[in-house]
C-alpha positions as CSV (number, residue, x, y, z in Angstrom):
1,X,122.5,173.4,-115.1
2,X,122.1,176.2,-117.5
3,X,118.9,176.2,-120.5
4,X,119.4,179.2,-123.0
5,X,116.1,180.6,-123.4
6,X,114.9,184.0,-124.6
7,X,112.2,186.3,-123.9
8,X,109.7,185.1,-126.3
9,X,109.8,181.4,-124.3
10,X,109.2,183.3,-120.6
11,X,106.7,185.7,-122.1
12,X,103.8,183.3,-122.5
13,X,104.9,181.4,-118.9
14,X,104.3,185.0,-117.4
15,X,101.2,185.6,-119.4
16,X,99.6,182.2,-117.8
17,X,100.7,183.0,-114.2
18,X,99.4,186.6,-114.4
19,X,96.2,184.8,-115.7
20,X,95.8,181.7,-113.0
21,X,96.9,183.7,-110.2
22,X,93.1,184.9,-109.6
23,X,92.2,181.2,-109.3
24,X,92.9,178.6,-107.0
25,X,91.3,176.1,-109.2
26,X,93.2,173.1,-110.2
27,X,94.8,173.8,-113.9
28,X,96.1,171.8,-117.1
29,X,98.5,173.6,-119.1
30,X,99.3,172.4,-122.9
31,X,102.4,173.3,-124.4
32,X,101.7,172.5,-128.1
33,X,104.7,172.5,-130.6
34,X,106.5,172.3,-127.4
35,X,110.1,171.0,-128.6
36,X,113.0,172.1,-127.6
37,X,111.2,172.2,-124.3
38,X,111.8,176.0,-123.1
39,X,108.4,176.8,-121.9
40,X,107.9,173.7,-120.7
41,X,110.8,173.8,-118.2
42,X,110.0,177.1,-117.3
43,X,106.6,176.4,-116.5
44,X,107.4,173.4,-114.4
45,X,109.7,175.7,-112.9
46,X,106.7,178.0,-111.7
47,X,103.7,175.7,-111.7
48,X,105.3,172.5,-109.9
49,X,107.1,173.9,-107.4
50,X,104.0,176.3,-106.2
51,X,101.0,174.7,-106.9
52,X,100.5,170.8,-106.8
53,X,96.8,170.9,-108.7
54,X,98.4,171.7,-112.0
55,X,99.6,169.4,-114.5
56,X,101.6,170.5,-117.7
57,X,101.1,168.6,-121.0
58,X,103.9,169.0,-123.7
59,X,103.2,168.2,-127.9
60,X,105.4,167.8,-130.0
61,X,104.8,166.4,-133.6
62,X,107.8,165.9,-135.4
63,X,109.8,162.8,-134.3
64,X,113.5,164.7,-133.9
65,X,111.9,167.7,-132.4
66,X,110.4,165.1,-129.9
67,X,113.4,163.1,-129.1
68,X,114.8,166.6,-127.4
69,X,112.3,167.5,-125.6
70,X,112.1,164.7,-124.2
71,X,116.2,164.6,-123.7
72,X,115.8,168.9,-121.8
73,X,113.0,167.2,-119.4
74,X,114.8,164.2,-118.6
75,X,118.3,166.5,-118.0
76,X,116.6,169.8,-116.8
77,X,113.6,168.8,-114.6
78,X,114.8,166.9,-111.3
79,X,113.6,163.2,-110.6
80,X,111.7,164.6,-107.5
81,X,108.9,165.9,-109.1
82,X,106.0,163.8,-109.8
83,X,105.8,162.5,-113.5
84,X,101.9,162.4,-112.8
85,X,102.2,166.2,-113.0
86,X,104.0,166.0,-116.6
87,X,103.0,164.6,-119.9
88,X,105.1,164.1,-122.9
89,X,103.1,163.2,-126.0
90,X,104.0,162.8,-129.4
């Protein structure tokens, strides 16, 4: 499946990575104002396929906004990966 995203969602993904990268300590990442979800999928992308310590939390205020996030993590991030390792709130 194909997410349009621009550079200004992958810019702060890459400025997190560049950051943990000296640690191997386990990490929790917040993605507040998260909706429609870009940085959030591209950090699952990155975090939950290499390290299993990290857990990424997603905010979202605004009921609509909310709704599709949830709807790009439900369609964009597979069934496989372990929803104790993603957090929805609203």
């Amino acid at each position: 499946m194909y997410y349009p995203l621009d550079l200004a969602s992958a810019m702060p993904v890459l400025a997190i990575l560049e950051a943990t990268t000296r640690t191997q300590q386990p990490r929790v990442i917040l993605d507040a104002c998260a909706a429609p979800g870009g940085k959030f999928l591209v950090m699952a992308g990155v975090f939950l396929s290499s390290a299993a310590d990290t857990k990424l939390v997603a905010m979202e205020n605004d009921a609509f906004r909310l709704s599709r996030l949830k709807q790009n993590v439900r369609l964009y991030i597979p069934q496989e990966v372990s929803k104790s390792q993603l957090q929805v709130l609203g």
